[in-house]
C-alpha positions in Angstrom: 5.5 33.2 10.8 8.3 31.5 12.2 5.6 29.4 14.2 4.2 27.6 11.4 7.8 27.3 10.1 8.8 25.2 13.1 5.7 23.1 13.4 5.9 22.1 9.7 9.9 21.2 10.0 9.0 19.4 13.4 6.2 17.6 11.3 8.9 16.5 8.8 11.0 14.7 11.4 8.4 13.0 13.3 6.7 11.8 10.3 10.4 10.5 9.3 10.8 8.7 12.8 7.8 7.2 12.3 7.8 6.0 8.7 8.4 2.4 9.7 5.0 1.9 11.6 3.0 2.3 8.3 0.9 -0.6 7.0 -2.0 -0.2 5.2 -4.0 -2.8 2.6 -7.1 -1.8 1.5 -6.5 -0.4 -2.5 -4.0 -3.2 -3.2 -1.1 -1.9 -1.3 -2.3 2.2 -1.0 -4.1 3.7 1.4 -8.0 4.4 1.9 -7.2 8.6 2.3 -5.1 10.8 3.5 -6.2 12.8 6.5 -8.9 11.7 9.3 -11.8 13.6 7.4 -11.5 12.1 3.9 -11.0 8.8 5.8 -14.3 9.6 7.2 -15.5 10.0 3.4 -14.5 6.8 2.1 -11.3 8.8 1.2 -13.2 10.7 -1.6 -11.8 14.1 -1.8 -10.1 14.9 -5.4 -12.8 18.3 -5.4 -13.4 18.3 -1.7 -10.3 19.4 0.2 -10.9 19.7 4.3 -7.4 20.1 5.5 -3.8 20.3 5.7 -3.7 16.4 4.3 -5.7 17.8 1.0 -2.4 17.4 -0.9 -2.0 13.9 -0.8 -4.8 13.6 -2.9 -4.7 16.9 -4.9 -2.2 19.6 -4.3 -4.6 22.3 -5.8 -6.9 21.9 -3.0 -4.3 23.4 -0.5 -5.5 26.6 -2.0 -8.8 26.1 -0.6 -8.5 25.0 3.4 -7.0 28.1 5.0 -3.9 28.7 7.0 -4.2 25.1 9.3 -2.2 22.4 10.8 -3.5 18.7 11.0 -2.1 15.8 12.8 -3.9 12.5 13.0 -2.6 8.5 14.1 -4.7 6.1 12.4 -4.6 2.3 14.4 -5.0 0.0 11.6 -5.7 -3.7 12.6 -5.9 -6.0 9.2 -6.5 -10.2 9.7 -5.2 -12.5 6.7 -5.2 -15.6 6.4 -3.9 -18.5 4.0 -4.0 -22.0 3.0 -1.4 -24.0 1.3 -1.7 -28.1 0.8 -2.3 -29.8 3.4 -1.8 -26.6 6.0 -5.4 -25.0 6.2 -6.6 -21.3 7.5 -3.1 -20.4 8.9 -3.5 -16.8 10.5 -1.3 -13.8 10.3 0.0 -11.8 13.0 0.9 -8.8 13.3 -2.5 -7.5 13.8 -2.1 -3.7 14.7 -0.3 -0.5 13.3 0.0 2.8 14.4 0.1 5.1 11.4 0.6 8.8 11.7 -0.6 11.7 9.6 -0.1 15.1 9.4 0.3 18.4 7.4 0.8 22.2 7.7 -0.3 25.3 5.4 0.1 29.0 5.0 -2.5 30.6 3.0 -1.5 33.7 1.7 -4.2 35.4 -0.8 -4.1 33.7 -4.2 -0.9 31.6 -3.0 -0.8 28.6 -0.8 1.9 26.9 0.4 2.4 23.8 3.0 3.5 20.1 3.3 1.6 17.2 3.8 3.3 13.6 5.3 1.7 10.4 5.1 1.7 6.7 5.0 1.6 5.7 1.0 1.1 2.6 1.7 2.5 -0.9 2.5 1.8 -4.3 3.3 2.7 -6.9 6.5 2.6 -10.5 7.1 3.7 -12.8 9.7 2.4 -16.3 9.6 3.9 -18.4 12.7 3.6 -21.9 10.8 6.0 -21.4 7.2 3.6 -22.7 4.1 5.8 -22.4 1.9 8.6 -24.4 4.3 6.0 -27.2 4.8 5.2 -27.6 1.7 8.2 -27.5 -0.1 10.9 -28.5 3.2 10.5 -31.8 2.8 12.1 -32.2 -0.8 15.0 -30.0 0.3 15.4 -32.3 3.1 16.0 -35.0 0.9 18.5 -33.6 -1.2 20.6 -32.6 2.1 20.8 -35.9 2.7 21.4 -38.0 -0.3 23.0 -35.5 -2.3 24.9 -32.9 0.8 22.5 -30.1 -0.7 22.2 -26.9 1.7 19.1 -26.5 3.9 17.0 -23.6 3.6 18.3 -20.7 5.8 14.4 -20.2 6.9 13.3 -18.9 10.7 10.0 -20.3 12.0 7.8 -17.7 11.0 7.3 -16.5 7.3 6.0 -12.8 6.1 7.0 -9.6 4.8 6.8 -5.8 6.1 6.6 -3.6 3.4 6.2 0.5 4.3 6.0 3.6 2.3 6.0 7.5 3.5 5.6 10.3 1.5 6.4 13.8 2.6 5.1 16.1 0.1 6.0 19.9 -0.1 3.4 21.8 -2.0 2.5 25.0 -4.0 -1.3 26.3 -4.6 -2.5 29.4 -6.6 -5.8 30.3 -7.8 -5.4 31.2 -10.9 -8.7 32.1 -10.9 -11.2 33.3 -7.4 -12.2 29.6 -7.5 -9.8 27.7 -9.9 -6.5 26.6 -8.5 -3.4 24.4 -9.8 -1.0 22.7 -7.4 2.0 21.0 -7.6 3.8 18.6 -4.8 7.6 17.3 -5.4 7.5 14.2 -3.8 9.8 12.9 -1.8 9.6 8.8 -1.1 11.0 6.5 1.5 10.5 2.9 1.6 11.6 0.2 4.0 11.2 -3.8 3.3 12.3 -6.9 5.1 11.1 -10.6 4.5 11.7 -13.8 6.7 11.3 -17.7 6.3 11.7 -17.5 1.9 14.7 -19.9 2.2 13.2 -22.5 0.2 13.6 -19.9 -2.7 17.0 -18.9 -1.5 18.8 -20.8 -4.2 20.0 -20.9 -7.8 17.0 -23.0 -8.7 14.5 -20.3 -8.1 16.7 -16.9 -7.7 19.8 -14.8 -9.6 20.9 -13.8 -6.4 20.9 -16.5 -3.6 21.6 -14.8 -0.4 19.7 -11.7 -0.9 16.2 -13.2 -1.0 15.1 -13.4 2.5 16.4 -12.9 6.2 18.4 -9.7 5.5 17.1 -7.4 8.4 15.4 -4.0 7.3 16.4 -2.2 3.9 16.0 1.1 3.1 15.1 3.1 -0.1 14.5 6.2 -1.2 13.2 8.0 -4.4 10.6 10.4 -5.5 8.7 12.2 -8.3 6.0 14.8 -8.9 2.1 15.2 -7.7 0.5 18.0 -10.3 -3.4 18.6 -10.0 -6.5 21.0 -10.8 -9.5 22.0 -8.9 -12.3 24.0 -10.1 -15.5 25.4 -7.9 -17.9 26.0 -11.0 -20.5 27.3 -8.6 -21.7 27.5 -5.0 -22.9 23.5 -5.7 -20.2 21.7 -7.5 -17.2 21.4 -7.1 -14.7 19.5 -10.2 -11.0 18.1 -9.8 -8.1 15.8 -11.1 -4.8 14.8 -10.5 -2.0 12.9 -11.4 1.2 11.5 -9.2 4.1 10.2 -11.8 6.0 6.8 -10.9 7.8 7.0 -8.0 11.7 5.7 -8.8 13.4 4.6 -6.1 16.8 3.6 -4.8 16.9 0.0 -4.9 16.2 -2.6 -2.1 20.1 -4.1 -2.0 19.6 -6.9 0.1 17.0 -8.2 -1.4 18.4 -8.5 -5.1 17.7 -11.7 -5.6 13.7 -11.5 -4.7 12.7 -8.6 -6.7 13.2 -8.2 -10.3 16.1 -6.1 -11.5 18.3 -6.9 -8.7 15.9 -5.5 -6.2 14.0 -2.1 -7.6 10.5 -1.4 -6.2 9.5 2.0 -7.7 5.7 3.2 -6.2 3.6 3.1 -9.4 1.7 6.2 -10.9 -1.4 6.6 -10.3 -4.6 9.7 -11.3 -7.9 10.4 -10.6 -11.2 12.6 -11.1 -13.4 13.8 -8.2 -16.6 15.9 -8.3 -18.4 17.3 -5.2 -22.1 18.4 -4.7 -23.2 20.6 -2.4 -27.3 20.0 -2.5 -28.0 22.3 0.5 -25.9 24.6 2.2 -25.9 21.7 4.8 -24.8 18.6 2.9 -21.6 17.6 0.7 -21.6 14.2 -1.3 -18.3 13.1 -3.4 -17.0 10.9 -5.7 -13.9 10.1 -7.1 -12.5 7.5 -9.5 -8.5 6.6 -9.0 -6.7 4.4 -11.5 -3.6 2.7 -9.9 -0.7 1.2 -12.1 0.5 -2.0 -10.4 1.6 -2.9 -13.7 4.3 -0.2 -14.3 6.2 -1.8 -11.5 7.7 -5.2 -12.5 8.9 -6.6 -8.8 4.6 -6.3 -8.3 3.3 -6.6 -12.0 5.6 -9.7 -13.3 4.3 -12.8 -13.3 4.1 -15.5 -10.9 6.0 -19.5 -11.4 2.8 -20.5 -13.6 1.3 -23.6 -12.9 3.4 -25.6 -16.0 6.8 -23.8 -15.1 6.5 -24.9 -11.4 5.3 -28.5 -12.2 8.2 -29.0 -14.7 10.7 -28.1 -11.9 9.2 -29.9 -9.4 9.0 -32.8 -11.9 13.0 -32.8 -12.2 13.7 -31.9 -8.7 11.9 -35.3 -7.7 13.9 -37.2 -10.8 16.8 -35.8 -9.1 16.3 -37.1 -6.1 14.7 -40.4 -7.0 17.2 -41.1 -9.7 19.3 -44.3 -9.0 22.9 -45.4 -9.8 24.8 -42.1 -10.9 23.8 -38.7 -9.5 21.0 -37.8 -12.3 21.4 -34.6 -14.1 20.2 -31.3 -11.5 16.8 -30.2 -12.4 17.0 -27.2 -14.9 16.2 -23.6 -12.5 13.0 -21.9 -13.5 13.5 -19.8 -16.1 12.6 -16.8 -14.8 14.6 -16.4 -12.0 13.6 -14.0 -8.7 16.1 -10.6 -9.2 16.2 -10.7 -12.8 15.0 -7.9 -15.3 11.6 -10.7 -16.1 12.2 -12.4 -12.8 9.3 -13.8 -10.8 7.0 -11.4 -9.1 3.3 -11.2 -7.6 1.5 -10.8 -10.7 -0.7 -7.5 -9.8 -2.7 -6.1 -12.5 -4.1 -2.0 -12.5 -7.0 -1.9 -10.7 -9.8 0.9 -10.6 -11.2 2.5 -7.5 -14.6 3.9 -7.0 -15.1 6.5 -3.6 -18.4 8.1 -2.4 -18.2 9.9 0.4 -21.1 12.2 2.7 -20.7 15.3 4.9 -23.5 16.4 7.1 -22.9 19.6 9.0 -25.4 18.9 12.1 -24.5 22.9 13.7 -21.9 24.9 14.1 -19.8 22.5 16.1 -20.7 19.1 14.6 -20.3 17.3 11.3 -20.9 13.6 10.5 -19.1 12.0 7.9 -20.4 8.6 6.1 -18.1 6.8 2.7 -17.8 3.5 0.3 -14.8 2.7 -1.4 -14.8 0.3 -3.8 -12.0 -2.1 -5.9 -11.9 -5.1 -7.7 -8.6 -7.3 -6.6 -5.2 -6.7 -8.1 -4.7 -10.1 -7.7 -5.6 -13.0 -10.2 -7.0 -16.6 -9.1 -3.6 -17.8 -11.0 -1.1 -15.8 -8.6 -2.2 -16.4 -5.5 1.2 -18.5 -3.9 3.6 -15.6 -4.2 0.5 -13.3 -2.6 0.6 -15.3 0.2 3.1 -12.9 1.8 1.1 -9.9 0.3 -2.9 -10.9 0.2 -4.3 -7.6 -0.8 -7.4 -8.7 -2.3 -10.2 -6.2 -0.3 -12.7 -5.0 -2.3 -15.6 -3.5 0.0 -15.2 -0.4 2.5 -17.3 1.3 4.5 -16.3 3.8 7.1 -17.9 6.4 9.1 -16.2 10.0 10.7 -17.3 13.0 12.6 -16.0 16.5 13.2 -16.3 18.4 16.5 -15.3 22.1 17.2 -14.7 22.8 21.1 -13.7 26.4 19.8 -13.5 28.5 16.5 -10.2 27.6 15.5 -10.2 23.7 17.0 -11.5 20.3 15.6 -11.1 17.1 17.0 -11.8 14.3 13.9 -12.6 10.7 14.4 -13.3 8.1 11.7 -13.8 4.2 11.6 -13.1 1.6 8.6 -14.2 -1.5 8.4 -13.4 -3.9 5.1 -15.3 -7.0 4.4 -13.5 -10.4 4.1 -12.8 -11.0 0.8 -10.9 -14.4 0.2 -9.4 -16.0 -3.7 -8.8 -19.7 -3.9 -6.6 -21.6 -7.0 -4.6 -24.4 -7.2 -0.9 -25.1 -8.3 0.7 -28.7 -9.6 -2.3 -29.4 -11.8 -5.0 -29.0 -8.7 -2.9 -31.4 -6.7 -1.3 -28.2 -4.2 -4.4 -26.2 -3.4 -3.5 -22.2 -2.1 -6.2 -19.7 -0.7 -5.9 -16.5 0.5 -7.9 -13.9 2.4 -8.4 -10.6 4.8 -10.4 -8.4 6.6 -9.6 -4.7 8.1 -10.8 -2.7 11.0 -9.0 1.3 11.4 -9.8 3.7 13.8 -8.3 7.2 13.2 -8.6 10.4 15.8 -6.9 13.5 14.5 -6.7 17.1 15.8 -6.8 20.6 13.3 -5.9 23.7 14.0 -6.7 26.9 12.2 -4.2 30.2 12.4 
């Protein structure tokens, strides 16, 4: 017993070490799946748990995969891209993450009990020509000189690096042979930093000036409650649900004046149904349905500077500066200022995803794996400037895995993801300040299970 123990506590700390690697981009902000055989699936696995990973989607399926311990490392690569006035197709770096998985479980007759740790999800950008800078710079420049206005504090590049890790302790039982309820307290750490915002760094555009960009990393840390059900109704289908509250987190200090109320960035709720089939003893197909609730979260829900609120400021800004005799009155800051309770924010709406997902056993030591996820963007066409640091507008993935047993007790998994370019395009300033942005991901995952 004390084996297991150690593994799952050595797990823990790892996972912690590693928590600021994760990126992912591909369901909004959340990941594909959790674990490198329901990655292989599409991440469909709500009524088809396969291992120690089972309870980031469902905690009920713990009760189902056996006494096992799963580690995986998933390199993610994503491309983005945007446009802003004059500055076309500008590319983002920061093209490859290493993101670790990894869980242990005891199974113990009717009981089950284990942890799972994983990358929730998160978001990176670093663009090495600042849109916003060039677009906007050049005003701010002229109010340094004629009127001894501040400079941006900006660096050269521009982007974000948002990261999420859940560690989730959890409890199985069957209440029934083949029905099981699970529950996993979640615990939540999140860490954030953003670089070259400086043209928003001041009272005209934030409650807080200072803590809106070039801060270093911040930390925070929260958590809440994963409940779910799974049923096996008969040797050929399988049902689930489940259900992850809000996430409420610490809040993000040193960035109090980007994200509404003074910097909180809770991890929305989120639920979904699975069903699998089992059409011969051979073959598995699954599908789930996941609702995520961007809009619970204000620093991701609220709103955007709309089209008329950012040309009325831009309006009075270049009164300002082109105003003659007397210093003109200081253009009036946009009324809904970055950090406050209704401050500015990406504008994400809840979006709806749709997972299929394949299992082929081939023999005894060989099982491919084939999945489709699907999801309309969070993002709409009128949002699009803010979402320049945070493009998450994929809507098509396809990914393929496959299972091999070199012994009883021993898997090696693999799995590949591939996302089609998906790209939104609007306009700001009355169609005079066109913005575009788009991305693409590749993921290759190799993971290793072992059964006690």
């Amino acid at each position: 017993m004390k084996s297991p123990v150690r593994t799952i506590l050595a797990l823990a700390v790892a996972a912690g070490l590693a928590a600021p690697t994760a990126a992912f981009a591909t369901n909004g902000y959340f990941g594909l799946g959790y674990g490198t055989k329901q990655f292989g699936m599409g991440g469909a696995g709500v009524a088809y748990p396969q291992d120690a990973l089972a309870a980031a989607t469902n905690p009920a399926g713990m009760a189902f995969v056996g006494s096992r311990v799963d580690i995986g490392v998933e390199l993610f690569s994503p491309k983005r891209d945007a446009s802003l006035g004059n500055y076309n197709h500008i590319d983002s770096g920061a093209t490859l993450f290493a993101v670790p998985s990894m869980g242990a479980v005891l199974d113990q007759g009717p009981l089950a009990y284990g942890v799972s740790i994983y990358g929730n999800g998160g978001m990176s950008t670093r663009y090495s020509t600042n849109l916003f800078d060039k677009s906007f710079g050049p005003l701010n420049a002229m109010a340094h000189a004629k009127f001894g206005a501040p400079l941006p504090n900006n660096t050269g590049t521009l982007g974000i690096n948002l990261s999420q890790l859940l560690i989730a302790p959890t409890i199985a039982y069957k209440v029934l042979p083949e029905t099981s309820i699970g529950v996993s307290p979640m615990i939540a750490i999140q860490a954030f930093r953003a670089y070259g915002l400086g043209d928003f760094d001041n009272s005209f555009f934030s409650s807080g000036p200072g803590h809106v960009t070039n801060q270093g990393s911040d930390y925070s840390y929260g958590g809440g409650v994963r409940v779910g059900v799974q049923s096996n109704l008969t040797n050929w289908l399988s049902v689930g649900a489940t259900w992850s509250s809000k996430m409420y987190m610490s809040k993000l200090n040193k960035y109090s004046g980007l994200f509404a109320d003074g910097g909180a960035f809770d991890i929305p709720s989120n639920f979904a149904v699975g069903l699998a089939l089992k059409p011969t003893p051979s073959l598995v197909v699954a599908f789930d349905v996941q609702r995520i609730m961007y809009g619970q979260v204000p620093a991701i829900a609220n709103p955007g500077p709309s089209t008329a609120e950012l040309g009325a400021f831009m309006g009075g800004f270049k009164a300002w500066l082109l105003g003659n005799g007397a210093t003109p009155p200081q253009p009036k800051p946009l009324p809904r200022l970055l950090g406050t309770s209704g401050g500015m924010g990406f504008g994400w709406r809840d979006i709806t995803v749709y997972k299929f997902g394949t299992a082929y056993q081939v023999n005894d030591r060989l099982t491919v794996r084939a999945g489709f996820d699907y999801t309309d963007s969070p993002i709409p066409n009128d949002q699009l400037m803010f979402n320049i640091l945070a493009p998450g507008v994929i809507k098509y993935t396809g990914t393929l895995g496959l299972t091999y047993k070199p012994t009883q007790n021993q898997e090696i998994n693999l799995a590949y993801m591939h996302t089609a370019r998906h790209s939104q395009s609007g306009a700001l300033l009355n169609g005079k300040m066109p913005v575009q942005i788009g991305m693409y991901e590749n993921a290759l995952e190799i993971g290793y299970g072992w059964k006690f």
